[in-house]
TORGUKE-950715 format. One line per field, with one value per residue (C-alpha): y, x, z. Coordinates in pm, whole numbers, padded with zeros to 5 digits. Layout:
<recs>
py Y;... .
px X;... .
pz Z;... .
</recs>
This chain:
<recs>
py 01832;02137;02391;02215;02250;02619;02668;02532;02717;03002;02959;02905;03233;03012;03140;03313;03645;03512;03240;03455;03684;03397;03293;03610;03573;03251;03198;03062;03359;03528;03217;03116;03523;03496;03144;03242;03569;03396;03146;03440;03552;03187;03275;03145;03392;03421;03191;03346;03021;03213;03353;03003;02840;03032;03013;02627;02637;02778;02560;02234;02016;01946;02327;02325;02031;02216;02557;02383;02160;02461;02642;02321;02257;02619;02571;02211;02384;02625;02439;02195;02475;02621;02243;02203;02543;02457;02070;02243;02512;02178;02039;02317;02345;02016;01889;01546;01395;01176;00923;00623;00477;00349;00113;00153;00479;00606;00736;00916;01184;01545;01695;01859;01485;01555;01274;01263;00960;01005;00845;00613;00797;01097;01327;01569;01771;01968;02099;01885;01978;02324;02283;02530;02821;02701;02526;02493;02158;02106;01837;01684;01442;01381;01335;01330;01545;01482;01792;01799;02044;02429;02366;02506;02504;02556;02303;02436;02289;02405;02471;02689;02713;02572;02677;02499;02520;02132;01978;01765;01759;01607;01780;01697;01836;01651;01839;02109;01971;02107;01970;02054;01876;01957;01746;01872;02210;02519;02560;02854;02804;03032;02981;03217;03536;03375;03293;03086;02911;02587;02413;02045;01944;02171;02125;02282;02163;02347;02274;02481;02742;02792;02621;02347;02252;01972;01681;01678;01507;01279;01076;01150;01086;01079;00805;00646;00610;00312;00164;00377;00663;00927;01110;01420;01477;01428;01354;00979;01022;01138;00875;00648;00782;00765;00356;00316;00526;00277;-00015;00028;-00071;00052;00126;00231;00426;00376;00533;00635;01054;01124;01415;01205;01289;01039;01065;00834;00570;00285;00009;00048;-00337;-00471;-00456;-00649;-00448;-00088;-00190;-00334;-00029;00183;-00049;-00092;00301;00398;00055;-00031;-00350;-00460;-00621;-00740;-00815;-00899;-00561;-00373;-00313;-00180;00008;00060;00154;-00185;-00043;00047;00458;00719;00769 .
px 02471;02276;02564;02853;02652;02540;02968;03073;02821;02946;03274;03246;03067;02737;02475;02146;02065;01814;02002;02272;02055;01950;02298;02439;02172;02291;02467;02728;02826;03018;03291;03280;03356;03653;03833;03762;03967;04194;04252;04343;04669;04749;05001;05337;05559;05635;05800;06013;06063;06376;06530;06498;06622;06935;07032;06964;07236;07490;07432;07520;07197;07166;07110;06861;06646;06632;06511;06218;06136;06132;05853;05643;05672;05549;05264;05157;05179;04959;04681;04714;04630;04359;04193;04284;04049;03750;03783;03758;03468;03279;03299;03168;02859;02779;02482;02400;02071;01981;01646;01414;01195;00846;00806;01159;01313;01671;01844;02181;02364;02437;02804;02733;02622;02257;02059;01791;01536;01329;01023;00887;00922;01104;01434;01697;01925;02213;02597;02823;03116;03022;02789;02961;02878;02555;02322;02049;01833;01562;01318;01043;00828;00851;01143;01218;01518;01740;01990;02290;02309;02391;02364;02125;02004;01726;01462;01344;01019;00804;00538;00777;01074;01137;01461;01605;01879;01943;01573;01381;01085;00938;00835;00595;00531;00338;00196;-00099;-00035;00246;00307;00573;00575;00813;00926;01202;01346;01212;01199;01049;00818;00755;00475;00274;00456;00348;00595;00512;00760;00701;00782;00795;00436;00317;00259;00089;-00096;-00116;-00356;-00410;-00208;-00466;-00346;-00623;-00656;-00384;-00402;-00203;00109;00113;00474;00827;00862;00632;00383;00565;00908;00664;00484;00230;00025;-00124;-00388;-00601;-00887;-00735;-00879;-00919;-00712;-00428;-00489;-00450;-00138;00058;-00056;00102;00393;00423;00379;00490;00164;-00117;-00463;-00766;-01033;-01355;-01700;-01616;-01632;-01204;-01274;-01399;-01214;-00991;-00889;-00739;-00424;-00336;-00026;00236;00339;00010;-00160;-00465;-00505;-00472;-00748;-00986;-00989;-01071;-01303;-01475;-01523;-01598;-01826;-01596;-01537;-01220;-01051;-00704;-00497;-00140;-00046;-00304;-00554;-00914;-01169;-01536;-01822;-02084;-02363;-02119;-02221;-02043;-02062 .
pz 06938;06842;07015;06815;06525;06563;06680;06348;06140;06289;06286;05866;05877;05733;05948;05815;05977;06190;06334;06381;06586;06792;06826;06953;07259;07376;07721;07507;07250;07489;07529;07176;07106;07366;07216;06842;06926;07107;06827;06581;06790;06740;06407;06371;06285;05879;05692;05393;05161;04934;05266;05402;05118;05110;05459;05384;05166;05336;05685;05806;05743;06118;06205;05896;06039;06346;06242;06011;06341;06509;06299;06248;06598;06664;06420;06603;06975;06821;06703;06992;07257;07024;07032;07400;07498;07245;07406;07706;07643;07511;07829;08022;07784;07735;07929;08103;08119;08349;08245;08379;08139;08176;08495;08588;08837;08808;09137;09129;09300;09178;09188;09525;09608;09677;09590;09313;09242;08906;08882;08544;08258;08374;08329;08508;08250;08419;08359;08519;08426;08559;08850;09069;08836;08740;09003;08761;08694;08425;08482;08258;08467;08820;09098;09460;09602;09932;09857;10043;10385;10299;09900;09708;09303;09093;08980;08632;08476;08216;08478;08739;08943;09230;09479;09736;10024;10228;10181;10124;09825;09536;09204;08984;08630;08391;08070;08294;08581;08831;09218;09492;09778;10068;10320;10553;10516;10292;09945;09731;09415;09151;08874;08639;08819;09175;09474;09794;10021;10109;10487;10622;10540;10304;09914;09631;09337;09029;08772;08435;08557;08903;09239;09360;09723;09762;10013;10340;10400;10641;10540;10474;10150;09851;09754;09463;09664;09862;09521;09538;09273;09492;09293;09425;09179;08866;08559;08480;08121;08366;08604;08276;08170;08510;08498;08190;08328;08579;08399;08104;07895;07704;07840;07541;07703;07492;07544;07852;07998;08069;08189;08502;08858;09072;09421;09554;09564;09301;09397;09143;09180;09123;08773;08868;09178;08979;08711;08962;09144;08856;08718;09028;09092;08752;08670;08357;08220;08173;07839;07771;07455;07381;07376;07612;07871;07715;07977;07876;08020;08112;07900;07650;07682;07797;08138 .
</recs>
């Protein structure tokens, strides 16, 4: 892991400048500051070899073994606690990631037991170990949330924040492309220096950093918790990507305009279905290999 590595680089006094910069504005400087101090009062008391030696020779052997147990044993309890706290700082900083890959979901429960399904190719990063004193998630693709009554975390993406208290929602945040949809409760979203608050039945849609008009909900839980890809007027390269999200294959696009716009809903259980859909609305042909689907236009030009 990148922290242990930046610890022990530190610790050998083997950091550049720079890094050590960097490394002094981490969350985590402050705690390895306090156990590396710590560790230094960890010093047996001194051991005079001649002094020792004499008194050696003028006890019984059993009083001897006892005073060098003694100081090793000192020495050992030493080290033992100075492992023990780094085990433990460890633990508090270490992360756990949470993944489903292409055409498959993950669902799992946080440590305040709210409940979190990610969708294909998707994942939740968060402290475990030390949830209580920091309620913070970071996702990278899309996932639904049931959080528990009266708790209430962060959702970080690379698109905004969203916060919630016991709700409902899904979050979406693929590459430009940034969605919240809420579904019981109240959350707050903050993007590009903007915050809204979202209710039962409201969402927004982000695209390029400017919100779109988004579609209204009229279920209780998103589209692709029921096999289904909701799109509202997305490009058809997107469109492309979330089917081979879904199914977990490649699609070529060749002579054909991706900057094209899809509303509209695809099955995610139904291959055939999917492609004659988009086939069908965009007038593609349709050609498939061992290894993937190819789309092109009839007249073979750019549409």
């Amino acid at each position: 892991m990148k922290e242990n590595h930046n610890l022990g680089k530190w610790l050998a006094g083997e950091m550049t400048a720079i890094e050590l910069e960097a490394f002094k504005k981490s969350s985590e400087y402050s705690t390895y500051t306090k156990i590396k101090d710590f560790s230094g009062q960890l010093t047996p008391p001194s051991f005079d070899i001649d002094a020792t030696y004499q008194k050696v020779l003028r006890s019984k052997k059993g009083t001897t073994v006892f005073l060098l147990q003694n100081n090793w044993l000192w020495k050992i309890a030493a080290v033992f606690t100075l492992f023990i706290g780094i085990g433990l700082l460890y633990s508090n900083l270490s992360s756990t990631t949470q993944m489903a890959e292409a055409g498959a979901r993950n669902s799992f429960l946080l440590p305040d037991h709210s409940q979190v399904v990610l969708n294909s190719v998707s994942e939740l990063t968060y402290k475990k170990s030390n949830w209580d004193n920091n309620r913070e998630c970071k996702l990278l693709g899309e996932a639904f949330f049931k959080v528990a009554k009266g708790k209430t975390f962060d959702i970080k993406t690379t698109s905004g924040t969203v916060t919630v208290v016991g709700t409902q929602f899904n979050v979406k945040s693929r590459k430009n492309r940034f969605e919240v949809e809420c579904y019981e409760g109240k959350v707050k979203v903050q993007f590009d220096g903007k915050m809204i608050f979202l209710t039962k039945g409201q969402n927004i849609v982000v695209q390029n950093g400017k919100q779109i008009d988004a579609l209204k909900l009229n279920q209780s839980q998103p589209n692709w918790m029921n096999r289904e890809m909701k799109f509202n007027s997305e490009n058809l390269v997107d469109v492309v990507a979330e089917i081979e999200r879904q199914y977990n294959i490649t699609v070529e696009l060749k002579t054909i305009s991706t900057d094209q716009k899809f509303t509209g809903i695809l099955p995610t259980d139904n291959i055939d279905i999917a492609m004659k859909i988009i086939s069908t609305t965009y007038h593609l042909e349709q050609t498939k290999t061992d290894k993937k689907l190819i789309l092109q236009s009839n007249d073979n030009k750019s549409l």
